[in-house]
N, C-alpha and C positions, 0 to 999 in steps of 0.2 A: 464070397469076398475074402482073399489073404487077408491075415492079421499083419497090422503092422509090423517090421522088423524092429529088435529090442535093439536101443542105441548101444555102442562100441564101448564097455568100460574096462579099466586096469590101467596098466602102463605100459605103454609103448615101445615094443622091443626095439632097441638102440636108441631110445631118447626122442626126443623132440625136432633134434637137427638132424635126425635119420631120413637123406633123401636120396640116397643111393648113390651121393657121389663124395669124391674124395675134398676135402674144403681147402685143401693145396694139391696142385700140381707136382709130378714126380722131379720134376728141378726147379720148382723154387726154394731149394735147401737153401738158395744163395741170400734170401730173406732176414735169416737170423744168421748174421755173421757167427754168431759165438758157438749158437749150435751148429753151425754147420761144421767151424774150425775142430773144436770138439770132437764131431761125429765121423771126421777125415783123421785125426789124431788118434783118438781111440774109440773106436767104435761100439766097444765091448761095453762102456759107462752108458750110449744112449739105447744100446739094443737092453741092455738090464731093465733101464726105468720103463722102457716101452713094455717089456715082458712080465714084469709086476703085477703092471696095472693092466694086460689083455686076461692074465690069468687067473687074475682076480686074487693079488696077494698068495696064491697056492706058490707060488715059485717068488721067491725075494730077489731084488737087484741084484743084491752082490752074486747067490746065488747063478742064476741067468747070464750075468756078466763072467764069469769066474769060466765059465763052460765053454761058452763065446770067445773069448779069450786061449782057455787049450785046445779048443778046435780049432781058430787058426793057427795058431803056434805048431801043433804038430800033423796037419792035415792042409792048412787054408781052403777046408769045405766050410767053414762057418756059415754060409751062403744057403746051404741046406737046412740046417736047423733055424735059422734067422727066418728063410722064408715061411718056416711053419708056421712060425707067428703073425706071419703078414695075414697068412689063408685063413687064422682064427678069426682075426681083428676084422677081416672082410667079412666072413660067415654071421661077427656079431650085430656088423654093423649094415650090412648089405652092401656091401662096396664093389663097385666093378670091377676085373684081375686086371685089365690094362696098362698098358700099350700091348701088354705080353702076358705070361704066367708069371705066379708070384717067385717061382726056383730063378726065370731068366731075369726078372727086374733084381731081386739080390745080386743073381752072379755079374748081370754086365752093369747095373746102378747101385751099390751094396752103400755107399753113404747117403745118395738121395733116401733110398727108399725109406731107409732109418729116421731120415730126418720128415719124410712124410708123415710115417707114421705117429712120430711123437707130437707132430703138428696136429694129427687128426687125434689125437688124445686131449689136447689143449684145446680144442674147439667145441670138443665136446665136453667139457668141463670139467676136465681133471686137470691134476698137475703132477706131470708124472716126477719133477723132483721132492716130492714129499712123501709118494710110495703108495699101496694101497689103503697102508691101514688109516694114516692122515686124510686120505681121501675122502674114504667112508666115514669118519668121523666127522667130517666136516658136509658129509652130503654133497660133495664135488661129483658131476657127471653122475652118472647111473648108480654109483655108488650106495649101496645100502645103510644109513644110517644106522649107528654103531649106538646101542643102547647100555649105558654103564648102569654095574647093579652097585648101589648104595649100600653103607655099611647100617 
């Protein structure tokens, strides 16, 4: 007679709302007016907060944005380095690449996919305008609780 198997513990890579799919569609940007306006105006401010928080504070908005920003100015491949971050945020959260690859959804949807992304940040319980470190401090999303040492 097998022994029973020992029940499943720890925590759950990608969270709780980790079900394989994205929690917005790649055009409903048209959702949040303001981010969408935003995300069609400069795109550089919502690919930063999205980059933050997939990297996990290793890279800071301004950072991410600043980069984003002279790549397309002196290139317009932004769409290359942007989609890196789609393929993490997939890898972290198990996301499908659809309709296409993450390079073609940037190159031919470069503000939706922005705006997905930062959606699928917000659903999972971050907020990507406060950054990572607020995050974690606050226990948002997967974020690791940020323990201050007392004087």
């Amino acid at each position: 007679m097998k022994p029973a198997a020992e029940p499943v513990t720890g925590i759950p890579v990608g969270g709780a709302s980790a079900t394989g799919t994205w929690s917005s569609g790649l055009f409903d940007c048209f959702d949040d007016c303001g981010l969408c306006c935003l995300t069609c105006w400069c795109p550089c401010i919502t690919f930063g907060k999205v980059a933050e928080i997939v990297d996990r504070g290793a890279t800071s908005c301004g950072t991410a944005g600043a980069l984003y920003a002279l790549l397309a100015t002196l290139t317009g491949c932004q769409c290359i380095y942007s989609c890196t971050y789609r393929a993490k945020m997939r890898a972290q959260y198990a996301l499908p690449a659809g309709p296409c690859g993450d390079c073609c959804v940037h190159f031919c949807c470069e503000p939706c996919s922005l705006v997905q992304q930062y959606k699928e940040l917000k659903a999972r319980g971050y907020d990507p305008d406060i950054g990572w470190q607020l995050n974690a401090e606050r226990g948002n999303g997967n974020a690791p609780a940020v323990q201050m040492m007392g004087r």
